[in-house]
PyMOL Python script that loads the backbone (N, CA, C, O; Angstrom):
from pymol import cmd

cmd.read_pdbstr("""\
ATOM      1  N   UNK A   1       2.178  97.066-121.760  1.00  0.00           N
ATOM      2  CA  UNK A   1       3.089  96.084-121.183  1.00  0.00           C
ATOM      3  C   UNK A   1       2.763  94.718-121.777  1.00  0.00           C
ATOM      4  O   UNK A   1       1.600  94.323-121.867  1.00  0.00           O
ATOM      5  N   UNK A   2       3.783  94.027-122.167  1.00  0.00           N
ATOM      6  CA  UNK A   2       3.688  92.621-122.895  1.00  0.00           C
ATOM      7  C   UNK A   2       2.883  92.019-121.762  1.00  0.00           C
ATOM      8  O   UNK A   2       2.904  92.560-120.656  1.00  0.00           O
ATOM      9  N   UNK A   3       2.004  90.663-122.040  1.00  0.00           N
ATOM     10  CA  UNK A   3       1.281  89.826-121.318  1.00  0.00           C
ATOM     11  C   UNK A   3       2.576  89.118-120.531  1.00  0.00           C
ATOM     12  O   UNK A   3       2.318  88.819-119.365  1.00  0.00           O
ATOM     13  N   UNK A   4       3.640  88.872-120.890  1.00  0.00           N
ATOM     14  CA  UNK A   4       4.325  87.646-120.203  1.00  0.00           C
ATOM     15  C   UNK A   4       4.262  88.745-118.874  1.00  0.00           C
ATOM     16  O   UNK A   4       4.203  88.275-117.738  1.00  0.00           O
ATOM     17  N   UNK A   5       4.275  89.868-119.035  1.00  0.00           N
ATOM     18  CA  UNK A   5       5.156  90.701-118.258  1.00  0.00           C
ATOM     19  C   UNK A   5       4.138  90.742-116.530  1.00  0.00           C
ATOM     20  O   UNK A   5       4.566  90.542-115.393  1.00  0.00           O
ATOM     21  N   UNK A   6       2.797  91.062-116.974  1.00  0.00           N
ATOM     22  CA  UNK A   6       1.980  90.592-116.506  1.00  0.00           C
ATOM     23  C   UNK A   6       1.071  89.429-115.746  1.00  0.00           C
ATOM     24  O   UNK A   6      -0.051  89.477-115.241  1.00  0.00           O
ATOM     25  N   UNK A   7       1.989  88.424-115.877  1.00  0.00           N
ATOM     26  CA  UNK A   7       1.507  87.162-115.232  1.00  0.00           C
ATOM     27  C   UNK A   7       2.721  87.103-113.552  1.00  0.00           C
ATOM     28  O   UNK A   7       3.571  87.917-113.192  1.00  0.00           O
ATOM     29  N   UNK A   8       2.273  85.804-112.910  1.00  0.00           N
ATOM     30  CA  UNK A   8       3.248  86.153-111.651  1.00  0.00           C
ATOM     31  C   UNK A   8       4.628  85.978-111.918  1.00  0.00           C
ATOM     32  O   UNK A   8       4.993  85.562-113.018  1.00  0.00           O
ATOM     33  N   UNK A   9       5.288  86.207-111.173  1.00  0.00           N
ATOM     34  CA  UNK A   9       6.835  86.066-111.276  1.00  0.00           C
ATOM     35  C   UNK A   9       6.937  84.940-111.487  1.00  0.00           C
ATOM     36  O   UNK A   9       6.372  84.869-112.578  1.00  0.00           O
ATOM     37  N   UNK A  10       7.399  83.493-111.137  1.00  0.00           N
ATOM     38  CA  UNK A  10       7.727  82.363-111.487  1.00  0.00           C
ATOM     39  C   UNK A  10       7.567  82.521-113.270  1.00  0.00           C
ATOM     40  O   UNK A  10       8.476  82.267-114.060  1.00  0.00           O
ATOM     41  N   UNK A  11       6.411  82.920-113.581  1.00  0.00           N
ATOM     42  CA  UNK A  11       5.862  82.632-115.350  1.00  0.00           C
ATOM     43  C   UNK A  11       7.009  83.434-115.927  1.00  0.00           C
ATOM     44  O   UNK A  11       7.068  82.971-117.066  1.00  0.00           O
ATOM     45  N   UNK A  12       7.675  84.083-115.865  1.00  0.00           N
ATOM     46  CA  UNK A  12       8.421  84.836-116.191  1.00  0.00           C
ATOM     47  C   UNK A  12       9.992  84.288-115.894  1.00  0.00           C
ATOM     48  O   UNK A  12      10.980  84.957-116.196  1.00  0.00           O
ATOM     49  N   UNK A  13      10.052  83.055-115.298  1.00  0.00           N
ATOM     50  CA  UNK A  13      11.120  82.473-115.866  1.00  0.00           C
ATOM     51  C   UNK A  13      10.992  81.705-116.858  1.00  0.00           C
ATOM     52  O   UNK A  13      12.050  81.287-117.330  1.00  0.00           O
ATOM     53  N   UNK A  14       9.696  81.255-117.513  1.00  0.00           N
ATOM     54  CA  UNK A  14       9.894  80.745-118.391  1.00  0.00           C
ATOM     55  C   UNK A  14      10.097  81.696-120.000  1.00  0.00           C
ATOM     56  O   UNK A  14      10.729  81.503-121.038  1.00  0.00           O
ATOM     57  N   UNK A  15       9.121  82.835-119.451  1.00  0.00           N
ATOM     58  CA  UNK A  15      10.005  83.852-120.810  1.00  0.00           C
ATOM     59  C   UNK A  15      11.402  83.876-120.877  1.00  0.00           C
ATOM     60  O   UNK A  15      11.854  83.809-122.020  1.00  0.00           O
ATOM     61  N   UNK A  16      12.381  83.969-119.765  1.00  0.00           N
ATOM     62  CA  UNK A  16      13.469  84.016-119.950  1.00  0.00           C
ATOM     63  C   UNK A  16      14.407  82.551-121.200  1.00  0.00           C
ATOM     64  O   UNK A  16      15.472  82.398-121.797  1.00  0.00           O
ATOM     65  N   UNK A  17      13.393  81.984-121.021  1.00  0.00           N
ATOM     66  CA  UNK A  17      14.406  80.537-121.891  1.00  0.00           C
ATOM     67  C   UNK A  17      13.955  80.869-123.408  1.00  0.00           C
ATOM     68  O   UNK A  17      14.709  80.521-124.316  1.00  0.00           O
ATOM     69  N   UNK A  18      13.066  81.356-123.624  1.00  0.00           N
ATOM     70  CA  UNK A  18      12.742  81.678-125.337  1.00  0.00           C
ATOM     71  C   UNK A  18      13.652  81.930-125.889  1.00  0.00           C
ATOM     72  O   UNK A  18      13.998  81.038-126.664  1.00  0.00           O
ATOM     73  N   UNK A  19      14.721  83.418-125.858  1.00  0.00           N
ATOM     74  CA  UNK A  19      15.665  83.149-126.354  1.00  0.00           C
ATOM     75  C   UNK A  19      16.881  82.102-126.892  1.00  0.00           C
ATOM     76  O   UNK A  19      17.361  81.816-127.989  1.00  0.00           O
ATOM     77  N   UNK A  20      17.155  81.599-125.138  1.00  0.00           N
ATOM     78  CA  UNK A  20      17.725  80.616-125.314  1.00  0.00           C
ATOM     79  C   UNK A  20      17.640  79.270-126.369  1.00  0.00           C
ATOM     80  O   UNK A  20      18.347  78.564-127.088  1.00  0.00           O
ATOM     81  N   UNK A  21      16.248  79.458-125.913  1.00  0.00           N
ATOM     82  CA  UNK A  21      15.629  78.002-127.174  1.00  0.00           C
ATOM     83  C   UNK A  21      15.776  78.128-128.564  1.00  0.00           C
ATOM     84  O   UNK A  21      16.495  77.345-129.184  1.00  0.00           O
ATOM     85  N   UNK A  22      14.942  79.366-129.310  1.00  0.00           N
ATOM     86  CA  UNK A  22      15.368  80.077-130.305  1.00  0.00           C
ATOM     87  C   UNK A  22      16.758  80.023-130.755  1.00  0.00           C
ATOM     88  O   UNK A  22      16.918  79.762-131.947  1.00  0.00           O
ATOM     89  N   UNK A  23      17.957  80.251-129.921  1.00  0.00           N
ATOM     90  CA  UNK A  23      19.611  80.442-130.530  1.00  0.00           C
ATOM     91  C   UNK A  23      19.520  78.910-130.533  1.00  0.00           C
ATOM     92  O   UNK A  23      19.664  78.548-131.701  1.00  0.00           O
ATOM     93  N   UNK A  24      19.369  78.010-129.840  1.00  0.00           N
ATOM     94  CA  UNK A  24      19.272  76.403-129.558  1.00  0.00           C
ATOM     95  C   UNK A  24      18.941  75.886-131.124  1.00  0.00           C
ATOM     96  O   UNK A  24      19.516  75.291-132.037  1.00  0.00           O
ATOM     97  N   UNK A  25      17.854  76.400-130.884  1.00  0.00           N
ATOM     98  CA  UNK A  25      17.610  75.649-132.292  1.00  0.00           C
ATOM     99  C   UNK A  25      18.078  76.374-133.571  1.00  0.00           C
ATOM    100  O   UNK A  25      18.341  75.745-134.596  1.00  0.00           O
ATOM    101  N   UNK A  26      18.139  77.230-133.513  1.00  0.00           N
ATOM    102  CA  UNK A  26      18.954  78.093-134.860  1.00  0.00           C
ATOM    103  C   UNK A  26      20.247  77.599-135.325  1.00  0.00           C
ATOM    104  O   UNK A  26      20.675  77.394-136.461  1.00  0.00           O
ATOM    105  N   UNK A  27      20.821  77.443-134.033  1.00  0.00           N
ATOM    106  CA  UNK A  27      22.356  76.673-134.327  1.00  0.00           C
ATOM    107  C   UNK A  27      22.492  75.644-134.793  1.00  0.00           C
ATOM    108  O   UNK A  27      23.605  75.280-135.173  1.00  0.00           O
ATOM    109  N   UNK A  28      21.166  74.699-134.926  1.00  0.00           N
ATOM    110  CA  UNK A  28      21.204  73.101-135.197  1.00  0.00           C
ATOM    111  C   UNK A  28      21.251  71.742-133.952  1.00  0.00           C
ATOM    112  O   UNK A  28      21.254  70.512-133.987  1.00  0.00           O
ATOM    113  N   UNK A  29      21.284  72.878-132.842  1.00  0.00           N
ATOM    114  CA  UNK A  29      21.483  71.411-132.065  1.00  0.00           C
ATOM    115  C   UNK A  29      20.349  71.175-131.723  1.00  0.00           C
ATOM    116  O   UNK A  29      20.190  71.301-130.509  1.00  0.00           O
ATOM    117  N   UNK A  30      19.342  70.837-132.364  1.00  0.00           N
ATOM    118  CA  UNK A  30      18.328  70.236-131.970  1.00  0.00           C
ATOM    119  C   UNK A  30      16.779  71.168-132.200  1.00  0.00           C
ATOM    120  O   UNK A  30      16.722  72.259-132.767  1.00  0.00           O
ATOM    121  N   UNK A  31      15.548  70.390-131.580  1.00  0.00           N
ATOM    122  CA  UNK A  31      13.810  71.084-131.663  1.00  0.00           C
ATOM    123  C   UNK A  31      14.429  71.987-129.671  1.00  0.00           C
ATOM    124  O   UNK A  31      15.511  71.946-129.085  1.00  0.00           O
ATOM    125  N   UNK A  32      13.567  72.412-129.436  1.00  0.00           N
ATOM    126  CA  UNK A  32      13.049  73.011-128.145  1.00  0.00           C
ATOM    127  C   UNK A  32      12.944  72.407-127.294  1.00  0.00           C
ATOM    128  O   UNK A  32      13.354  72.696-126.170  1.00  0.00           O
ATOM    129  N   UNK A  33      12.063  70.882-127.781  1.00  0.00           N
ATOM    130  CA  UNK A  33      11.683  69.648-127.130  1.00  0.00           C
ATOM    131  C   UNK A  33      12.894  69.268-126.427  1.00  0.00           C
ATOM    132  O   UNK A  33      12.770  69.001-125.231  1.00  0.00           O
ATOM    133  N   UNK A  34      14.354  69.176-127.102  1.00  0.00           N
ATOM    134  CA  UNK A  34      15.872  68.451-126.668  1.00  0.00           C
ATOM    135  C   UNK A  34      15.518  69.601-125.202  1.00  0.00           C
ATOM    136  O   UNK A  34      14.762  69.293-124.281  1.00  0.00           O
ATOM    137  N   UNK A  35      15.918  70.302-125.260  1.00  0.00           N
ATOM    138  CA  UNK A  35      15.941  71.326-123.965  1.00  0.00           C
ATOM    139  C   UNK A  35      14.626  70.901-122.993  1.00  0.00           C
ATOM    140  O   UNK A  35      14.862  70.421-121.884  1.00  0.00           O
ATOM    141  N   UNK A  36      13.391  71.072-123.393  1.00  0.00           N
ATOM    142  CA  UNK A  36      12.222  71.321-122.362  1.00  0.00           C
ATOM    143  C   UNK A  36      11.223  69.965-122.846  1.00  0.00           C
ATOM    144  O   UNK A  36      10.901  69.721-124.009  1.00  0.00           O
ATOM    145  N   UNK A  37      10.905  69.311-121.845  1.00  0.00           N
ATOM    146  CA  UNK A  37       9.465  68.526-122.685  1.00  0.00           C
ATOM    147  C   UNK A  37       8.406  69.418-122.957  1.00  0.00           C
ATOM    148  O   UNK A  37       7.599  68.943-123.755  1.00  0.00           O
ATOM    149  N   UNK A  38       8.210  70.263-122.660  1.00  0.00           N
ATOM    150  CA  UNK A  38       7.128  71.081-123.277  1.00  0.00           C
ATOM    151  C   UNK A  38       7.555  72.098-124.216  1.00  0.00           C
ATOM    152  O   UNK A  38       6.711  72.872-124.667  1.00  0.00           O
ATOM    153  N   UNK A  39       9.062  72.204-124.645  1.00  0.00           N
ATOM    154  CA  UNK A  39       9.755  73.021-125.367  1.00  0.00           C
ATOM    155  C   UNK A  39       9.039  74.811-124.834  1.00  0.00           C
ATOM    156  O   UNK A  39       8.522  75.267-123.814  1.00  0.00           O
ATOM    157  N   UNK A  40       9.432  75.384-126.312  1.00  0.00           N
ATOM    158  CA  UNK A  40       8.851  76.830-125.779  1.00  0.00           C
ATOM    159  C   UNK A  40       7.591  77.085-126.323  1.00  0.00           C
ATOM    160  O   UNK A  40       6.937  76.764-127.316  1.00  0.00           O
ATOM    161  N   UNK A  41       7.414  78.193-124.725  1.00  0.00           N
ATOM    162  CA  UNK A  41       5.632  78.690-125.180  1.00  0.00           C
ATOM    163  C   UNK A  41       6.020  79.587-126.889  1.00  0.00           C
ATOM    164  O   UNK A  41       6.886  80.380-127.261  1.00  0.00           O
ATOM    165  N   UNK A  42       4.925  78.960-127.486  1.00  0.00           N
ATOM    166  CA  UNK A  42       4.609  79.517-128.526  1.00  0.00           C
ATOM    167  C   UNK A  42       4.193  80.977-128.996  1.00  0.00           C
ATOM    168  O   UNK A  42       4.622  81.523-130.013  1.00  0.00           O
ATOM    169  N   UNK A  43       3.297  81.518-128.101  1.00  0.00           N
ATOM    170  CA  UNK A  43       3.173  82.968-127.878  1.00  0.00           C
ATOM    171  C   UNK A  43       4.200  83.603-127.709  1.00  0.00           C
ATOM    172  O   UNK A  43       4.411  84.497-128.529  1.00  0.00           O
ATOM    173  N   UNK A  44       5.153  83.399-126.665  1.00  0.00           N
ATOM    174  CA  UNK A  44       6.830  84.134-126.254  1.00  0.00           C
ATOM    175  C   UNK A  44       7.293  84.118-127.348  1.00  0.00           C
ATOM    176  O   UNK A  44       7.582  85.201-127.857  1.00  0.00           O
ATOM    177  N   UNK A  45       7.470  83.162-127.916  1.00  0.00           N
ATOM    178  CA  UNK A  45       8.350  82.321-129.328  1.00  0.00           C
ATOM    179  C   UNK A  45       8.099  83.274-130.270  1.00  0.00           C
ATOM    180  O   UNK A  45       8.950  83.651-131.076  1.00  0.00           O
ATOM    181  N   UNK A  46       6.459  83.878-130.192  1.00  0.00           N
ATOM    182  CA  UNK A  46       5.851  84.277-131.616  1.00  0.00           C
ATOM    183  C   UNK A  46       6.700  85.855-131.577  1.00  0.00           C
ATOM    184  O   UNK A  46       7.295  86.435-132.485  1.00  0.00           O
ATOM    185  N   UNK A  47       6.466  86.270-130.079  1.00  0.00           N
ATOM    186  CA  UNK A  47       7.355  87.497-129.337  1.00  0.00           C
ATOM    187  C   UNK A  47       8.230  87.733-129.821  1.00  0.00           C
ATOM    188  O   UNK A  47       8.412  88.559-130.716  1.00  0.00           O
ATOM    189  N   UNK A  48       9.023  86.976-129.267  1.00  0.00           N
ATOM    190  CA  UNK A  48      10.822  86.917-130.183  1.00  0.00           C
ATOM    191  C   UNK A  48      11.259  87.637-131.245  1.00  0.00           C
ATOM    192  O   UNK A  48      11.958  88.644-131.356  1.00  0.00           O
ATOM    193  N   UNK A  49      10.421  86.545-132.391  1.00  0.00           N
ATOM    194  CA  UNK A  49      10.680  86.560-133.074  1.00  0.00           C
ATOM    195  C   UNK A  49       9.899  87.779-133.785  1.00  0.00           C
ATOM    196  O   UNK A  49      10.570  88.223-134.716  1.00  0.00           O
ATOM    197  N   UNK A  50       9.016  88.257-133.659  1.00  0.00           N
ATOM    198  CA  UNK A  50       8.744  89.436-134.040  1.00  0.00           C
ATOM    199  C   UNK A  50       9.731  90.805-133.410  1.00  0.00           C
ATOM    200  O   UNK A  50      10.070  91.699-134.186  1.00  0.00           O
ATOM    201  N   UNK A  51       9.991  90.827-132.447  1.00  0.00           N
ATOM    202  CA  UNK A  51      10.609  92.342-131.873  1.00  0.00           C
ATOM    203  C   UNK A  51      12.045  91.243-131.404  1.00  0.00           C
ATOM    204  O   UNK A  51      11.737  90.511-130.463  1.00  0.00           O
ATOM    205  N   UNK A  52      12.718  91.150-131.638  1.00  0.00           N
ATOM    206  CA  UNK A  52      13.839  90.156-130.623  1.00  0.00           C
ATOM    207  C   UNK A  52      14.758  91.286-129.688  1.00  0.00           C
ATOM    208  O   UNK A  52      15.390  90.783-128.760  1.00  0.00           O
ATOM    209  N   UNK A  53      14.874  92.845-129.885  1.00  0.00           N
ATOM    210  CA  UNK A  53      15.498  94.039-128.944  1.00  0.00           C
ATOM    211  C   UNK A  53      14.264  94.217-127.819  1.00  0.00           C
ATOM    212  O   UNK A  53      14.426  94.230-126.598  1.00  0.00           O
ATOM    213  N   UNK A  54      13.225  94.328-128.403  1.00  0.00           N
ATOM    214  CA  UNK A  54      12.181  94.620-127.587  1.00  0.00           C
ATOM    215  C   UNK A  54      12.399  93.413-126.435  1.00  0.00           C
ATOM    216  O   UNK A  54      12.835  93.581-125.296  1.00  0.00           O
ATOM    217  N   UNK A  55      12.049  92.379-126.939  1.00  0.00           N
ATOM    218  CA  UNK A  55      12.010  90.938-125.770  1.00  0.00           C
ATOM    219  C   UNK A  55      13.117  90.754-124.837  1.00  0.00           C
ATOM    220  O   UNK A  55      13.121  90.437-123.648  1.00  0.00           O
ATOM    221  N   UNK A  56      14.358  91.116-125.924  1.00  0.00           N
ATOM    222  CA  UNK A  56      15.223  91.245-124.924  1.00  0.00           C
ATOM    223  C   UNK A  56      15.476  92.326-124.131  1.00  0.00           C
ATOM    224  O   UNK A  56      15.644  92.078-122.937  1.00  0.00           O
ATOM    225  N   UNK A  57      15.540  93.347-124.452  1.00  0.00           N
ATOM    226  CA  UNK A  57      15.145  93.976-122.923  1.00  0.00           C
ATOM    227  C   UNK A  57      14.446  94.218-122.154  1.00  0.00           C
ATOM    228  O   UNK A  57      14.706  94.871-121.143  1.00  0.00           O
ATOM    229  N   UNK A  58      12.867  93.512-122.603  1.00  0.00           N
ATOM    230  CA  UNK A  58      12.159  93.164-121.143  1.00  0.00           C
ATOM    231  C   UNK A  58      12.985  92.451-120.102  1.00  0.00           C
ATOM    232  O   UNK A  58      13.163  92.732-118.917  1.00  0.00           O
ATOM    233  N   UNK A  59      13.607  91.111-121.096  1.00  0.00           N
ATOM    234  CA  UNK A  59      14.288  90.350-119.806  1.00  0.00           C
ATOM    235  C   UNK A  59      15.533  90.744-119.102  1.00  0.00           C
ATOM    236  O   UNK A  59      16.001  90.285-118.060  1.00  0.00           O
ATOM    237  N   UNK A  60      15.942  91.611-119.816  1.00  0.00           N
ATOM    238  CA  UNK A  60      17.114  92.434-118.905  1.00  0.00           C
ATOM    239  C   UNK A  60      16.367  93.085-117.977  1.00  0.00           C
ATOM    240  O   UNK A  60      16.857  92.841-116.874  1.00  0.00           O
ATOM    241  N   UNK A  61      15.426  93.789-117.886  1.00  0.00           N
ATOM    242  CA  UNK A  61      14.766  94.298-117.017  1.00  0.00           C
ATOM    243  C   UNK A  61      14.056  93.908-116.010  1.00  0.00           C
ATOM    244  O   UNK A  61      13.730  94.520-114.994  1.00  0.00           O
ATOM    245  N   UNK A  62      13.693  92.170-116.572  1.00  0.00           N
ATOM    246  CA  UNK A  62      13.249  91.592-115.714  1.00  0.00           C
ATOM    247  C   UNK A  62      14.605  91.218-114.611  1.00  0.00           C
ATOM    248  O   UNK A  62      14.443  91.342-113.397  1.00  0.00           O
ATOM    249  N   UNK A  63      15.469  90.915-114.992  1.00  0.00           N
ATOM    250  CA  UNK A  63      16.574  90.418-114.315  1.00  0.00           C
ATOM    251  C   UNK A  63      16.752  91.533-113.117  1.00  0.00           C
ATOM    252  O   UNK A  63      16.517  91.481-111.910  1.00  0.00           O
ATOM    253  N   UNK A  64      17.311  92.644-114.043  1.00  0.00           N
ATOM    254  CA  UNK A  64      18.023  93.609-113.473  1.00  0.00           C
ATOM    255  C   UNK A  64      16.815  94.243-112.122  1.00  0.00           C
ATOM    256  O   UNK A  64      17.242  94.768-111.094  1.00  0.00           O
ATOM    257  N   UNK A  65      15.497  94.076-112.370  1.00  0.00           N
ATOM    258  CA  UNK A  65      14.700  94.646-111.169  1.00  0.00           C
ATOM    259  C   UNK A  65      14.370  93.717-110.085  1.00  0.00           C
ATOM    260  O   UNK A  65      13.838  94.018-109.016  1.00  0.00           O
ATOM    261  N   UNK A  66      14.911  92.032-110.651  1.00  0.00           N
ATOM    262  CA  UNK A  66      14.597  91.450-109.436  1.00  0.00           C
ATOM    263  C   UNK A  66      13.663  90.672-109.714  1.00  0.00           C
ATOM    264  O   UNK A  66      13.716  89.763-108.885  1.00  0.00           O
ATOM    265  N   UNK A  67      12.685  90.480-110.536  1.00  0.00           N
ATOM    266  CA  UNK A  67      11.612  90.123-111.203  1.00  0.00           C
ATOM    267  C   UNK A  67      11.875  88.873-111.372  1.00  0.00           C
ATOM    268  O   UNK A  67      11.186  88.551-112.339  1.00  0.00           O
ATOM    269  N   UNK A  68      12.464  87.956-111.013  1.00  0.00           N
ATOM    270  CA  UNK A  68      12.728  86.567-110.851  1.00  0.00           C
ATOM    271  C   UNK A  68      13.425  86.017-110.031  1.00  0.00           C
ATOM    272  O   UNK A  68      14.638  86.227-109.994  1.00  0.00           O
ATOM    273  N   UNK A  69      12.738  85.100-109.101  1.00  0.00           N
ATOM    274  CA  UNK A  69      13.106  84.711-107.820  1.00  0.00           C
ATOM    275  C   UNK A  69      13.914  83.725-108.044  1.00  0.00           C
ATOM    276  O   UNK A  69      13.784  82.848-108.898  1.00  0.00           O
ATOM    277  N   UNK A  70      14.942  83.888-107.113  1.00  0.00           N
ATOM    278  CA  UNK A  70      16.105  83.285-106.521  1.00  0.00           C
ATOM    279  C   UNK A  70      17.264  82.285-107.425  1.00  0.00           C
ATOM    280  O   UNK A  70      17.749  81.162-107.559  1.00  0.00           O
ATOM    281  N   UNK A  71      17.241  84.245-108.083  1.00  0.00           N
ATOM    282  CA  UNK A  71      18.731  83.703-109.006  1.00  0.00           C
ATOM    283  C   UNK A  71      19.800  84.659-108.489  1.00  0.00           C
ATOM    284  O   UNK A  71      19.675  85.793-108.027  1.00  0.00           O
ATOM    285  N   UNK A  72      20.687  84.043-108.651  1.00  0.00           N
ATOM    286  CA  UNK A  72      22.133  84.438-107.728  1.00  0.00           C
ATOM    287  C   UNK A  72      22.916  85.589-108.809  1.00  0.00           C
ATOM    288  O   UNK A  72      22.802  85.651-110.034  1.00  0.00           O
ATOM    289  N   UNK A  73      23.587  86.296-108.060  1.00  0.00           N
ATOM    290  CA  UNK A  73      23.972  87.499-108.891  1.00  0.00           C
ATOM    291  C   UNK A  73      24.782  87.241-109.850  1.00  0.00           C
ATOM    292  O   UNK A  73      24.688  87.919-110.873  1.00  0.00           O
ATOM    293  N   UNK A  74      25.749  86.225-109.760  1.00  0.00           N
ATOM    294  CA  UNK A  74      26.420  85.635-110.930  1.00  0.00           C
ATOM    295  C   UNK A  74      25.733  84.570-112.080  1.00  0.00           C
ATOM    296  O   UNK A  74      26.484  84.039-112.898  1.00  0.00           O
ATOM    297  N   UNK A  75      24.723  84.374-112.094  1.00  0.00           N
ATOM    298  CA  UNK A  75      23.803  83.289-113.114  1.00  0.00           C
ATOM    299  C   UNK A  75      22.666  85.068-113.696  1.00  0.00           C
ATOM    300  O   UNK A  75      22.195  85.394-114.785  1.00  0.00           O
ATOM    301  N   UNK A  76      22.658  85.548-112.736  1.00  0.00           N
ATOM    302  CA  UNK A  76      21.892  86.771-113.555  1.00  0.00           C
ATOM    303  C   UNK A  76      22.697  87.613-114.590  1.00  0.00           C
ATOM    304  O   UNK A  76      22.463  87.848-115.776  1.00  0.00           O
ATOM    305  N   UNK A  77      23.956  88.083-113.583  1.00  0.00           N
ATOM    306  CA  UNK A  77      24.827  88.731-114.545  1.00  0.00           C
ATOM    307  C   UNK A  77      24.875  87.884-116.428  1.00  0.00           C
ATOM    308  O   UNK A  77      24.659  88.307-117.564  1.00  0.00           O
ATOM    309  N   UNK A  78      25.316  86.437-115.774  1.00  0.00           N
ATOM    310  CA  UNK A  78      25.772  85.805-117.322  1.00  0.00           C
ATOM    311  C   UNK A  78      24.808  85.983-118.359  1.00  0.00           C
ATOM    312  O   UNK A  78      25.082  86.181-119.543  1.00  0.00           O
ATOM    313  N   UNK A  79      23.208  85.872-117.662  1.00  0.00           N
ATOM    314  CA  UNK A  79      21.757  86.051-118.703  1.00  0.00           C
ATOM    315  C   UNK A  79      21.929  87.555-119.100  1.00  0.00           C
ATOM    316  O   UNK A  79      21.786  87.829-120.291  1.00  0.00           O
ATOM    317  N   UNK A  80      22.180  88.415-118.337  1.00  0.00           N
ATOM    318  CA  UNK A  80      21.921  89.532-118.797  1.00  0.00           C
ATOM    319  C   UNK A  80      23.117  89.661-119.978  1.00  0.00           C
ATOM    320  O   UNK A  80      22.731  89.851-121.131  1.00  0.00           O
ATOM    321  N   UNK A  81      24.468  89.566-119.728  1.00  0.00           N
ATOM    322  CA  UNK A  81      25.436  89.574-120.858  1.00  0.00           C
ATOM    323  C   UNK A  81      24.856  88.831-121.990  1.00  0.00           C
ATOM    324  O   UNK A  81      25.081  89.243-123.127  1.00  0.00           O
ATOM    325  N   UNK A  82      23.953  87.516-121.757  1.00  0.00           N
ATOM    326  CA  UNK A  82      23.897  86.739-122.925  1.00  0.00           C
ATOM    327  C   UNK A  82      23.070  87.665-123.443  1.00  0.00           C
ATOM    328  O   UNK A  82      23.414  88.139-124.526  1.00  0.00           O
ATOM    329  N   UNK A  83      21.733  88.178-122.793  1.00  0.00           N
ATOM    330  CA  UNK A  83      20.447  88.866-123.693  1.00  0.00           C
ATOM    331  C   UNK A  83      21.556  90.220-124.390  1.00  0.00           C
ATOM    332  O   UNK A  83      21.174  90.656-125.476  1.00  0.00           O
ATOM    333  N   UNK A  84      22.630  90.741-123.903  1.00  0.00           N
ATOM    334  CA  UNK A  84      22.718  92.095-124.084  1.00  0.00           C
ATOM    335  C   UNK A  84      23.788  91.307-125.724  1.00  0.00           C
ATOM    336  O   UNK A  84      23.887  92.044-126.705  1.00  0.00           O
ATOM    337  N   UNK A  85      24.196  90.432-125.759  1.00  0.00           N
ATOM    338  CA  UNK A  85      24.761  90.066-126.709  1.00  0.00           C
ATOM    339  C   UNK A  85      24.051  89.684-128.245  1.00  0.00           C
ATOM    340  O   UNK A  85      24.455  89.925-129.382  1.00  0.00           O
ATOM    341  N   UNK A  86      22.895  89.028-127.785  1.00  0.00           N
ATOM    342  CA  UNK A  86      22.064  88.577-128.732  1.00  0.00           C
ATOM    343  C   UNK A  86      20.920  90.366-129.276  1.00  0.00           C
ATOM    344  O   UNK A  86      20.071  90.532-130.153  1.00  0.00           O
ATOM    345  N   UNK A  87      21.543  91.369-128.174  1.00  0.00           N
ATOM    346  CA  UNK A  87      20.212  92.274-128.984  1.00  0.00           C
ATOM    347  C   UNK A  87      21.392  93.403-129.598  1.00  0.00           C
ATOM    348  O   UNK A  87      21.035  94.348-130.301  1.00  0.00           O
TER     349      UNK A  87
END
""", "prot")
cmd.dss("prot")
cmd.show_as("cartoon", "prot")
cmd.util.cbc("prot")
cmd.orient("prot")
């Protein structure tokens, strides 16, 4: 099991934005930093970008089991379409 996967729930919303950050900056609009002052963890990042099907369906899985507190079924649905789009 990946380490992110392993830490408490809250930490695991921040795996969820790697992607995001990653397409962010790929597209040109900007560093990580524009999005986050601490931009993205680097380890996740390194994740990604090595397996990017793999990562993304941890976080579908994270979604889909609940594994992140108190997101509403319509802001989950849209992440999960976005991850299922990008893998």
């Amino acid at each position: 099991m990946p380490d992110f996967l392993q830490e408490p729930k809250v930490a695991n919303v921040e795996a969820l934005k790697v992607p995001m950050f990653y397409v962010w900056h790929k597209l040109g609009y900007g560093h990580t930093y524009t999005l986050s002052p601490r931009g993205a963890n680097a380890y996740w990042l390194a994740s990604f970008k090595t397996s990017p099907p793999e990562y993304l369906s941890e976080c579908i899985s994270l979604l889909q089991h609940g594994e992140i507190p108190y997101v509403d079924m319509g802001l989950r649905n849209s992440m999960i379409n976005f991850y299922l789009k990008l893998s």
